[in-house]
N, C-alpha and C positions, 0 to 999 in steps of 0.2 A: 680826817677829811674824807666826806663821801667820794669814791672814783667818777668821774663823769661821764664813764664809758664802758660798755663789758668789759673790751679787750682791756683796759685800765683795771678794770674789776679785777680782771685772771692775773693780771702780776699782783695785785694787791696782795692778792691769796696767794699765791706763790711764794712771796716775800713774809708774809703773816707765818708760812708754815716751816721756810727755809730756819727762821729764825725761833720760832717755839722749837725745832727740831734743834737745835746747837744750843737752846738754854739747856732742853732736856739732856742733849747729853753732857753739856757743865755740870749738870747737877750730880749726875751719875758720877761723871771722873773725882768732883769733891767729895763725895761719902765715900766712894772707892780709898779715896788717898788719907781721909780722916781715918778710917779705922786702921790703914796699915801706923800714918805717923802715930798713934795713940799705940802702936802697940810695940814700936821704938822706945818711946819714952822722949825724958828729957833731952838724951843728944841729938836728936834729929829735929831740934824747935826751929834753929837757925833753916836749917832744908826745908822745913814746913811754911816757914815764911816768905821766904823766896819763891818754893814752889806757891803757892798760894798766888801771892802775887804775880805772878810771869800767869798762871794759868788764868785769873778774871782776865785781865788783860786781855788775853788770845782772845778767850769765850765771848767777851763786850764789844772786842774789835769787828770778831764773823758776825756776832748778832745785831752790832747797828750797821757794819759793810751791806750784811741784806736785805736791813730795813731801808738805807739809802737807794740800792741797787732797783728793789723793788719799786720805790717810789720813782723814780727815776725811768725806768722802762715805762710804769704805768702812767708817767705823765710824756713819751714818748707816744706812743700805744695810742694813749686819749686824743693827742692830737690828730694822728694818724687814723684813728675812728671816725672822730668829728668829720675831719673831709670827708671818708668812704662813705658815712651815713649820709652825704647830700647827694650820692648816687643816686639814681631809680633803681638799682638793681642791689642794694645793701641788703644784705641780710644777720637779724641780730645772731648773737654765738645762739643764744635761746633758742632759735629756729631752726638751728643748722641740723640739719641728719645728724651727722657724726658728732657734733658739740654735743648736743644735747643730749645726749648718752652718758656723757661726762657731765654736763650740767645738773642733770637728776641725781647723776651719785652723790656728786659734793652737796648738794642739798639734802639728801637722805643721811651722808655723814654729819653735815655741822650747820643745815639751812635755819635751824632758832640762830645762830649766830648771824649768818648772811644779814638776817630780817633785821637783827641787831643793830649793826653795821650799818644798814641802807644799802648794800651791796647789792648793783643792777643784775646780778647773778641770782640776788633771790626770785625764787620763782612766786607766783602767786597763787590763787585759785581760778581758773580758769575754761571757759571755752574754748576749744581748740577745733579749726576745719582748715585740711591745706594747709598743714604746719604752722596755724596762726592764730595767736588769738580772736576770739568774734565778742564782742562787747554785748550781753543782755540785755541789747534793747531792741525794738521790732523790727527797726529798720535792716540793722545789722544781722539780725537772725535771718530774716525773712532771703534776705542775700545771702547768708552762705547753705542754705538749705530751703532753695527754692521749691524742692517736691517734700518738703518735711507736712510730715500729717500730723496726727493729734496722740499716737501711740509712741512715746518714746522711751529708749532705751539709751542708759546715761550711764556708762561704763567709766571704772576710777581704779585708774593702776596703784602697784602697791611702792615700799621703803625703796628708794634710789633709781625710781623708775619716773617716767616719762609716759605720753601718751603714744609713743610710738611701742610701746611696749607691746602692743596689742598686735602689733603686725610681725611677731618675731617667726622666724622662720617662717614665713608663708609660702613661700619659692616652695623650698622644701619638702612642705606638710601635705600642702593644696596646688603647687603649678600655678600659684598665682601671688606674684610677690605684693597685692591691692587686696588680698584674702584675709579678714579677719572677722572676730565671732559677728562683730557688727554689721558688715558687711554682708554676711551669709545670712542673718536675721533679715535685715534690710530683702532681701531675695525672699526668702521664706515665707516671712508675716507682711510687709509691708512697712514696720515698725520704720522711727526715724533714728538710727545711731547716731550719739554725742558722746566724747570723748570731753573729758576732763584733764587738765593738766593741775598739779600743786607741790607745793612743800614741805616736802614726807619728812624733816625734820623737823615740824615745828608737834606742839602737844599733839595726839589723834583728838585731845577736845577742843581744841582751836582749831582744826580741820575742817574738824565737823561742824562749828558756827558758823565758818566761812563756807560749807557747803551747804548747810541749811540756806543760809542767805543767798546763795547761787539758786540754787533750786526755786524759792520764793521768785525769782525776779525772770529765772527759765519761764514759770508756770505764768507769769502774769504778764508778760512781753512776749510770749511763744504768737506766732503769725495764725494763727489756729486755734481752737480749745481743746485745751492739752486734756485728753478722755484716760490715758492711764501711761503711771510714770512703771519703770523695770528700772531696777537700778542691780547692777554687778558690778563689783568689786574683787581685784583681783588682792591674796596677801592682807595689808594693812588697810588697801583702800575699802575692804568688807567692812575695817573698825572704824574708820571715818563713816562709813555710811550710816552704821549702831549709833555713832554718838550722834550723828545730822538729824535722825530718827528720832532718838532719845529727846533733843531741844526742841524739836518741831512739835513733838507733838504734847511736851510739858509747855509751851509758849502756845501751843495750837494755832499754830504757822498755816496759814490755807492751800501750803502743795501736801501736805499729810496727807489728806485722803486720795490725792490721787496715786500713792502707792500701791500696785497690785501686786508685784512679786520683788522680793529681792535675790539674788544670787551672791552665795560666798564663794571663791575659789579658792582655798586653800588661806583662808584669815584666821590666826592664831588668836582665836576667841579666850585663850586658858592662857595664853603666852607662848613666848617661844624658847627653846631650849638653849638658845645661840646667846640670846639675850643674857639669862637668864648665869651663862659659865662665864660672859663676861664679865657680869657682876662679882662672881665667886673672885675670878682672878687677880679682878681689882682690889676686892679684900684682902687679899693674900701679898698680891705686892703693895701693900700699903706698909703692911708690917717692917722693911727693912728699909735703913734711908739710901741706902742701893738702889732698891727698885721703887722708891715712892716716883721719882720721876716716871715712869713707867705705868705705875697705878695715874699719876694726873692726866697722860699722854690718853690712855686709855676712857678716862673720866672725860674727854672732852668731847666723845663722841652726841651728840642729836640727842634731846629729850624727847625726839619723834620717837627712837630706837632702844628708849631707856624705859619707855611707857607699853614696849612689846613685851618688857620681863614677865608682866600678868595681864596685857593685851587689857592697860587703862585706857577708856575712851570720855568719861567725864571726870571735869576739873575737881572733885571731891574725892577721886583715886588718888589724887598726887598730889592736891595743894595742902595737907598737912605733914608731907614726909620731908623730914629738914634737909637729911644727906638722901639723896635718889644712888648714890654711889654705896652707901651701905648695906647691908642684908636687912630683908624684915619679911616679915611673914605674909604668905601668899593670902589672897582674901577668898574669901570661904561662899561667896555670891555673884553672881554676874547682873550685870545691869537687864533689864529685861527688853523683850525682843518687841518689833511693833505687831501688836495682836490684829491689827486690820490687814497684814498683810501676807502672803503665802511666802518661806521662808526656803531657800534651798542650798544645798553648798556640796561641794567637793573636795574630800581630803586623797593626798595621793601620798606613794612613799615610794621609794629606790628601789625596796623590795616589791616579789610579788604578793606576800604575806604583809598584813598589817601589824599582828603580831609577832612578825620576826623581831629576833632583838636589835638588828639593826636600824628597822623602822621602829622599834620602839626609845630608841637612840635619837636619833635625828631626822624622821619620817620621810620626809621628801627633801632634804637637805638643809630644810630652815624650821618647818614646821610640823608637827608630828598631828596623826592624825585625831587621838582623842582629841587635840586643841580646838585642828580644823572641825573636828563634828560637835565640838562643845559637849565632849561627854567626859567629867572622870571622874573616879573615886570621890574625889575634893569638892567638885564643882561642876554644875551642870545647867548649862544654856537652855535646854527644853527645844534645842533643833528636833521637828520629828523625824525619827528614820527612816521612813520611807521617800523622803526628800532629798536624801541625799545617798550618797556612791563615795565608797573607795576605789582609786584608782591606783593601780599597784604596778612598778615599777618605769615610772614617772617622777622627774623632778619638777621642785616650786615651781619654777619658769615656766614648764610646758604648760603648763595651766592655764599663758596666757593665750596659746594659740594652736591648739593640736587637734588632731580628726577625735583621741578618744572621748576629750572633754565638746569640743562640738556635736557630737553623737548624744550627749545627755543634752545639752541646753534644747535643739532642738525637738526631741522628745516633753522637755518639760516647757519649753515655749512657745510651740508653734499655735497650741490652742488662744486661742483668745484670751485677753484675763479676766477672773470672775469681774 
């Protein structure tokens, strides 16, 4: 049964996780207990039987106690929503500051599930002003960006994140907690900043239809005649924008051509390393029926986060790999970039050395920088290099909101675009 409610939604998952977590570790205490009785022998069958029995029991009784329990709050919960929602003053978990910090993670860990489910938790693809969605049509645009001109700039956070993403430490950075790269453009060029919200769990090439079709209906409902699109992405939302690219312009979708510049910030064009060990590990604990519980626990995570392993952004990277959970060989090509448009990106690492070995380990803590510049031995995106900067001793995150990375955007957008 679909929840009829967020707060219904968040015990659902609660309950959904309380209870995969107590099969998993049934599964565990059974191979644990099988190899020891197997290695008793026949005097220990009567103990094995018993023991066997008594422990489903336990395991079936937590695992439906918390499917009850969950159901139960969450139909608690939904009632108690119901009425708050007929306030004026309701606000969904979706919108909330602080929710939604948490609402973007659980979609960057398991949002293809959400979507599955019908769970009001899953996020969609969206315009976001004032913490709210704006619906893609004139009326509604023209409302929440009553001085929006015809130059815009449509910025897409990356895996587990949120459109608040973009305002992270601004207090901090800038003395102005309303300070973000948008904002300062907005000051600079005139440009109109739009913020994107989505479900960084689902494919990057489902992302990217669903943002191609945003995009189409931004350009053709825009209150204005929309003269040139800037599109920056922060992490993963660079490869949503590749793949939005990629269909727009094989379907020759009519916002194509208003693309003038895109910005990467740190998007794992080659894959990410993190990805990339979780898949090893999953291998590994597959092998023992000990840890296979552990390998499945692991396997559940986002086909969003499973498509960073070689940073796939069309549906022909992945729709013929049977197991996504098994090893297979890295691909030797990258999809190509959009040739009408001028191309920039930013890779950073912990260190001040790119080639330190610890930036050549884990670059900026998720992404390493050949990734982020699309350059390596293997495989090569054709970024030109003078477009893009290493920034060194800077992690993922700052990327989305720091004086150093503002210091290049500036420089490379404050001219007009060709």
């Amino acid at each position: 049964m679909t929840p009829r409610s967020d707060a219904a939604a968040a015990a659902a998952i609660a309950g959904r996780g309380l209870s995969a977590t107590t099969a998993a570790i049934g599964e565990i205490h059974s191979a644990v207990a099988a190899r020891v009785f197997a290695r008793t022998g026949r005097p220990s069958i009567p103990v094995k039987v018993v023991h066997d029995g008594i422990t489903k029991g336990v395991y079936a009784a937590v695992e439906n106690g918390a499917k009850v329990a969950s159901f139960a709050a969450g139909q608690v919960a939904g009632v108690v929503a119901t009425q708050r929602a007929r306030t004026a003053d309701y606000v969904r978990l979706t919108d909330r500051a602080n929710a939604s910090l948490v609402v973007g993670a659980l979609n960057g860990a398991w949002g293809d599930r959400f979507a599955r489910w019908r769970n009001p938790l899953a996020l969609e693809m969206t315009v976001r002003s004032g913490g709210h969605d704006v619906a893609p049509v004139r009326d509604e645009l023209a409302a929440a960006f009553p001085a929006g001109g015809g130059d815009l700039v449509v910025f897409l956070h990356g895996l587990c994140e949120t459109d608040r993403a973009w305002w992270r430490h601004a207090e901090q950075n800038f003395g102005d907690p309303a300070s973000s790269h948008g904002s300062r453009l907005a000051a600079l060029t005139g440009a109109t900043p739009i913020y994107l919200r989505y479900n960084s769990g689902l494919h990057i090439s489902d992302n990217g239809a669903q943002l191609a079709t945003l995009l189409g209906a931004l350009v053709a409902e825009w209150p204005v005649e929309v003269t040139s699109l800037t599109l920056i992405g922060h992490s993963m939302g660079g490869l949503v924008i590749r793949a939005a690219c990629c269909l727009g312009l094989e379907e020759s979708q009519q916002w194509v051509p208003a693309v003038r510049r895109i910005v990467y910030l740190g998007s794992p064009h080659l894959g990410a390393p993190l990805e990339v060990a979780a898949t090893a590990a999953g291998v590994a604990l597959r092998r023992l029926p000990e840890t296979k519980p552990l390998a499945t626990a692991l396997a559940s995570r986002s086909v969003g986060i499973k498509d960073l392993r070689f940073g796939d952004i069309r549906p022909d990277d992945w729709a013929d790999v049977r197991d996504p959970d098994a090893w297979r060989q890295a691909p030797t090509e990258c999809a190509p970039l959009l040739e009408s448009a001028e191309h920039f990106y930013i890779g950073a690492t912990l260190t001040r050395e790119p080639d330190h070995f610890v930036a050549r380990i884990i670059g900026d803590a998720l992404v390493t920088f050949p990734s982020a510049s699309g350059d390596s031995p293997r495989r090569k995106l054709a970024l030109e290099v003078d477009r893009g900067r290493h920034l060194g001793g800077l992690n993922h995150f700052d990327l989305l909101n720091h004086p150093r990375v503002w210091e290049l955007l500036a420089a490379w957008l404050a001219a007009p675009a060709p």
